[in-house]
N, C-alpha and C positions, 0 to 999 in steps of 0.2 A: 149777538153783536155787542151789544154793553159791557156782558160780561167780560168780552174781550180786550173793549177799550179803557176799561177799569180797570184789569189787569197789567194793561201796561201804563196807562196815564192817570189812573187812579179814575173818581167819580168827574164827570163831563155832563154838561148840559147843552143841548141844541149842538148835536151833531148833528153834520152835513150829512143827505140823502145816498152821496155819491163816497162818502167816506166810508160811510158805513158797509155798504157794498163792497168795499174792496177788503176790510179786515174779516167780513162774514166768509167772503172766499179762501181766506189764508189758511194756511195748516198749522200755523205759529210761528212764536219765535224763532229765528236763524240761527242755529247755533256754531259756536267757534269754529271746533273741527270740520264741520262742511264746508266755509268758506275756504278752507286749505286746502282741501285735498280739490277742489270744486277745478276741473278742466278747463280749457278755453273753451272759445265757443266755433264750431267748426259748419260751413257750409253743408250742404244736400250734395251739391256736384261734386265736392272735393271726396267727400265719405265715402262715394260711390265709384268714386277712379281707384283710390286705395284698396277696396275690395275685388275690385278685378285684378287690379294685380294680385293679390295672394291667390286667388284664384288659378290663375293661369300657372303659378309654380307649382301648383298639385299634377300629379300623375296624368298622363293620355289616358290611361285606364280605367279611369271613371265610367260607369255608366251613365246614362241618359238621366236614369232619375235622380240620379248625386245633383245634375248640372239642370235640372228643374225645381229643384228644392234649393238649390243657393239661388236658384233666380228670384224665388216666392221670398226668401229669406231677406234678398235685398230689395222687393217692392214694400215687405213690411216696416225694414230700417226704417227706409224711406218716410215712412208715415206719422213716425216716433219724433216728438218733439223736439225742436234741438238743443233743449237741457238735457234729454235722456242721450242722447247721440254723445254729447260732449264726454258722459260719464263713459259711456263706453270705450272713449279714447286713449281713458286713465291707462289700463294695461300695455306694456312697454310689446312695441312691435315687434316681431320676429327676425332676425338678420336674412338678408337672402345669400343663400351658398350657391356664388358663379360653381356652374361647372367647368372642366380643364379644356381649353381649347389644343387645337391640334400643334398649334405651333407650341403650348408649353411642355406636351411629351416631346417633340422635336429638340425640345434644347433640352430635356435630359438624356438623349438615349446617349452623348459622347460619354458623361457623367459613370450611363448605368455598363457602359462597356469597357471603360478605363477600370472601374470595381470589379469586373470582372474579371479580367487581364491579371488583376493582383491577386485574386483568389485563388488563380490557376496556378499562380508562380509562387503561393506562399505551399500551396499543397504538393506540389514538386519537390520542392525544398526540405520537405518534412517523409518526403517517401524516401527510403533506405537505396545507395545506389549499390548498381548489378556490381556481384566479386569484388566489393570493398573499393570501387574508384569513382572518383570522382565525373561527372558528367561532363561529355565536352564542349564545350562553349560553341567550339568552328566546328562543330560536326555537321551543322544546316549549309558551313558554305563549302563542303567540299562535292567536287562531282568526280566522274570516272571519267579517263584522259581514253578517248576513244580514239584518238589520230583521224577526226573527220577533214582537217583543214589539210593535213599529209597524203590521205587515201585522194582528197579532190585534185592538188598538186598532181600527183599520180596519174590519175586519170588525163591530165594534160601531157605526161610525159614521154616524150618519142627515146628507143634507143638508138643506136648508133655502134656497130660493129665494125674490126678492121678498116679501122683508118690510120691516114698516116700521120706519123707525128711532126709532120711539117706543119699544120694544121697549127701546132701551139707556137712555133717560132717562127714561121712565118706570116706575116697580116697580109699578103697577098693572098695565101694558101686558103687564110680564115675569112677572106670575105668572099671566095668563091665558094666555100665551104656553105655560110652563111646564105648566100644568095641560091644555089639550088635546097634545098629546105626551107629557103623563105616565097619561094616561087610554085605557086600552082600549077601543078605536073598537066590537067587539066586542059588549062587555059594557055594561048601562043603567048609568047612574051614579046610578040611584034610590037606592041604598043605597051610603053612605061606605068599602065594607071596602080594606083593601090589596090585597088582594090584584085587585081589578080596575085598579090601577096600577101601571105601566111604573116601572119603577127608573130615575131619568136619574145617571147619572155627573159628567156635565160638560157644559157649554154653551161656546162660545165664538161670538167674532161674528168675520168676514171684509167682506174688499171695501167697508170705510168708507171716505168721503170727508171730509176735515178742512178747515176753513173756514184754517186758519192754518198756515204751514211748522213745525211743534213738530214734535217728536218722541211718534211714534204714542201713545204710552204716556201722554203730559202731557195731550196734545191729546184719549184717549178720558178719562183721567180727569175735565179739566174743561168734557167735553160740548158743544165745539167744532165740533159738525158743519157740514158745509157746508150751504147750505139750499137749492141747485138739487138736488139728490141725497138723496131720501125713504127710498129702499130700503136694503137690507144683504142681508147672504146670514151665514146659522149654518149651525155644526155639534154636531152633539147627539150625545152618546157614552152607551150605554144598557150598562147590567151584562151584558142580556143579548141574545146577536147573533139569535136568532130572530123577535124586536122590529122589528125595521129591516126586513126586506121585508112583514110585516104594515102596520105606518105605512104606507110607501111607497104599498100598495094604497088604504087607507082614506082617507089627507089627501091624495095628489096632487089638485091640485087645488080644493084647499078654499078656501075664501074667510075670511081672516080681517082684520079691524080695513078691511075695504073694501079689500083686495089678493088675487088668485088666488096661493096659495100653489106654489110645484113642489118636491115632495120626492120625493127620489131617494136611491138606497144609494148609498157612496162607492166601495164594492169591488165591488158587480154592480149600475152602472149600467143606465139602460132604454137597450137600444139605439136607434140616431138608422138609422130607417128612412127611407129616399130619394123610398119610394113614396106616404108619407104625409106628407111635409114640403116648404116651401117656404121660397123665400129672400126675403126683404125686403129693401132698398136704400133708399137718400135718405130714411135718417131723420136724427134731427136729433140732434146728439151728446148733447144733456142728454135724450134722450126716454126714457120709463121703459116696464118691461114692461107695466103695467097700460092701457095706448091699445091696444098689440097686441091682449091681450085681450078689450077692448070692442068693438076692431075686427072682429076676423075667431070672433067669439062668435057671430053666423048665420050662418057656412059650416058648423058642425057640433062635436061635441067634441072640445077640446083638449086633448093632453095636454100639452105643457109649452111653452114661450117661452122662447128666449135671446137676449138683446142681447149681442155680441162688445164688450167691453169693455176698455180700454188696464188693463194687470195692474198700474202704480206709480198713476196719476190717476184710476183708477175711471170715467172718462167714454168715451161709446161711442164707437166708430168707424163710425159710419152705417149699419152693415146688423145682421142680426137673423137667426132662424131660427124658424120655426111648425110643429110636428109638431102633425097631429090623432089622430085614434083607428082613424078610417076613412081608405082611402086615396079613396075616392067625393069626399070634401071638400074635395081640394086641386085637384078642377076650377071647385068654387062660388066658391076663395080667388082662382086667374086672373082672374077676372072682376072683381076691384076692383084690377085694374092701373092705373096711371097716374089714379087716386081719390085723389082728399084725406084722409087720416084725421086724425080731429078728436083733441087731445091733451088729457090730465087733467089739463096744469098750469094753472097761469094765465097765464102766460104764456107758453104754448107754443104754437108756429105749427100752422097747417096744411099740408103737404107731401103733395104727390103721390108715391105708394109706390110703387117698380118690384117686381114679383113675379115671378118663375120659379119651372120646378122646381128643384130640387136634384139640382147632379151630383155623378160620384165624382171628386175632386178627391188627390192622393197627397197624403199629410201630410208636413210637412219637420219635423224639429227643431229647436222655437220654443224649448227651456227652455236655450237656452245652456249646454248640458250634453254635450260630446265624449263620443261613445259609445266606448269602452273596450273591447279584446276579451277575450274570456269565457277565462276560464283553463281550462287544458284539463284540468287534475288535479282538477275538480269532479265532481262525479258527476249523473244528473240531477237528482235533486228539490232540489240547491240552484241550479244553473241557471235553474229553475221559481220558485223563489222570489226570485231576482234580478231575473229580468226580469216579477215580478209586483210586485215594490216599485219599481222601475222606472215601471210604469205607472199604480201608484197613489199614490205616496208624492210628499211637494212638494221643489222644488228642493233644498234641502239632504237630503233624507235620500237624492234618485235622485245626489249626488255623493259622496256615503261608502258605501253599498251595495256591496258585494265586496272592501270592504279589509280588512287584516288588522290586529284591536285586539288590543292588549296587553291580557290578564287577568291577568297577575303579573310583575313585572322585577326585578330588580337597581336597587340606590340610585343616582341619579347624582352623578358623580364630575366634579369640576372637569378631571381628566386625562384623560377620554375624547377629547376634541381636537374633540369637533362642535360642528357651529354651533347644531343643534335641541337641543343639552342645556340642561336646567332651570337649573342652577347654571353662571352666567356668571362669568367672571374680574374681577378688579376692575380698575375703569377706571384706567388710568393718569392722573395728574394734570398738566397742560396747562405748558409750558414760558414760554408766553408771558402766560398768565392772571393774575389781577389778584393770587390769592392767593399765587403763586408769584414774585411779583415784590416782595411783603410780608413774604414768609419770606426772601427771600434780603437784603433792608434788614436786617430786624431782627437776622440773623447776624454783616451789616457790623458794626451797630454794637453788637454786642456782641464783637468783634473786635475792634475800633478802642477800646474802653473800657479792656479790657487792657493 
């Protein structure tokens, strides 16, 4: 202890009892560098919350003994003075790493899908295109023109045979017209309600004949008709398609304004049965259906008359077609072969009719229409539906049926380089033309003034 205090205060006499005691305890002098680097001084509880937490950032995987030896590890801290405690705080703590919660891969997936989009369309761009052309841009919006919305029209649509064409010039004629076709064959028409009538959509007339070379359109507006040619043929488009083979049942047949009506559906025609039909020959080209009908009216009942008629002139071509009901009846129709049959007009002759049966004859393809082959990447029920507008639909709709319409494009551009684009180049003006030969004077002699 002397030695101690002689050391630092040199020689002493009558040092204190309690003085002495505390230098005999010391380890010595303090020196510089300790008091620097020297920690704060830190609690027992506080020590102890900090090591649970790093604690708990370690693995689930731990064993039991891992988490009984950090326990022993932290009763011992615990016992360590808190100068040794403080030293141990010198070491800089370790950061804690959040893991990603759910919502921050949420806000990247728009990130990692938009990247990906472009990876696709850089690697497009870098493949070689098929036979040296260019990729179509509108090739996604084109589809195939199936005529679904023509085929359904269709299915609403009633015919309408041998009628008279008073029908177009008289509005009399057309709302009696209109009124038996808009009236439930069904139902009495004792009482006015709606609901015992047929919803009609649309009307239209076919197969007119024009007294004048106009154009259809002049020539129907100012009622022009020819006057060898009485008849017409309509078509009646009803809301609803359940309608049309009802009709069919109830008016084929029917007698209206002094003519046997023939109505037929456009999409499930009556079929032209062989066993009960006959052919007629050396009629006379202006002759109308209604002689046939007066004609062959006692052989038994008929169901419908066709005169083969030229498709631009509406005038017949000599022969005709008689289906009855029974096939019994077309042995009573032989029997007025090489007969005179008297005609409804006034001036219509008498000719002797050649009668057979009807044979099965192959059909050719009369609609000047190059049948086209079926592309093989359809699947069936549009196939079905091709070659059923095919057989229902008229010349222009059976030659666009299976193309492919553009539903949305791209603007056209004068630099596309085709001849079918919208936007044509401007026409060059003529070297030798009148006005080109006016501009190059007036340049002279504005030239020549100078």
């Amino acid at each position: 202890m002397s030695s101690t205090i002689d050391n630092l205060f040199g020689s002493v006499e009558n040092v204190d009892s309690n003085v002495s005691k505390l230098f005999s305890t010391s380890t010595g002098p303090v020196r510089e560098g300790q008091i620097k680097t020297k920690g704060r001084t830190v609690l027992p509880d506080v020590i102890g919350a900090q090591r649970d937490d790093e604690q708990s950032e370690k693995s689930e995987g731990q064993s039991d003994e891992q988490s009984d030896e950090a326990a022993k590890e932290k009763s011992g801290n615990e016992s360590e003075s808190i100068v040794g405690k403080a030293e141990d705080l010198e070491e800089p703590a370790k950061k804690k790493h959040k893991r990603p919660s759910k919502n921050d891969e949420d806000d990247q997936l728009e990130e990692r899908y938009f990247s990906k989009l472009l990876d696709d369309a850089e690697e497009e761009e870098k493949l070689p295109a098929k036979d040296g052309l260019k990729k179509d841009v509108t090739s996604k919006a084109k589809k195939i023109d199936l005529k679904e919305d023509e085929l359904e029209k269709a299915e609403r649509t009633l015919f309408v045979g041998n009628l008279s064409n008073n029908v177009i010039t008289s509005k009399d004629a057309y709302k009696k017209f209109k009124k038996l076709f808009s009236t439930n064959p069904e139902k009495k028409d004792d009482d006015g309600d709606d609901d015992k009538k047929h919803v009609i959509s649309s009307i239209r007339f076919r197969s007119i004949s024009f007294e004048e070379a106009l154009p259809r359109k002049v020539a129907f507006a100012q009622s022009k008709l020819h006057k060898s040619r009485d008849s017409v043929n309509a078509y009646i488009v009803y809301n609803n398609p359940n309608v049309v083979k009802q009709t069919c049942k109830k008016l084929n047949g029917h007698e209206f304004m002094s003519r046997h009506l023939r109505v037929d559906s456009v999409t499930h025609p009556a079929p032209h049965d062989n066993k009960r039909s006959i052919f007629v020959g050396n009629l006379d080209f202006e002759e109308d259906e209604e002689s046939l009908w007066l004609h062959f009216k006692s052989c038994g009942d008929i169901e419908y008359v066709r005169i083969v008629r030229d498709a631009k002139t509406n005038v017949g071509k000599g022969f005709a077609y008689v289906q009855f009901e029974d096939f019994q009846c077309v042995n009573k129709a032989l029997l007025l072969n090489d007969k005179p049959m008297k005609s409804v007009k006034t001036n219509g002759k008498s000719r002797k009719l050649r009668i057979s049966r009807c044979k099965n004859i192959r059909k050719q393809n009369t609609d000047g229409v190059k049948a086209r082959a079926v592309d093989s990447s359809l699947h069936d029920s549009q196939k079905t539906k091709i070659g059923r507008a095919k057989k229902i639909l008229g010349k222009a709709d059976k030659a666009t049926v299976g193309q492919q319409i553009t539903i949305e494009g791209l603007r056209a551009k004068k630099s596309d380089g085709s001849s079918n684009s919208i936007l044509k180049r401007k026409k060059q003006r003529s070297k030798t033309g009148r006005v080109t030969k006016r501009s190059q004077a007036f340049r002279k002699s504005q030239a020549s003034s100078k």
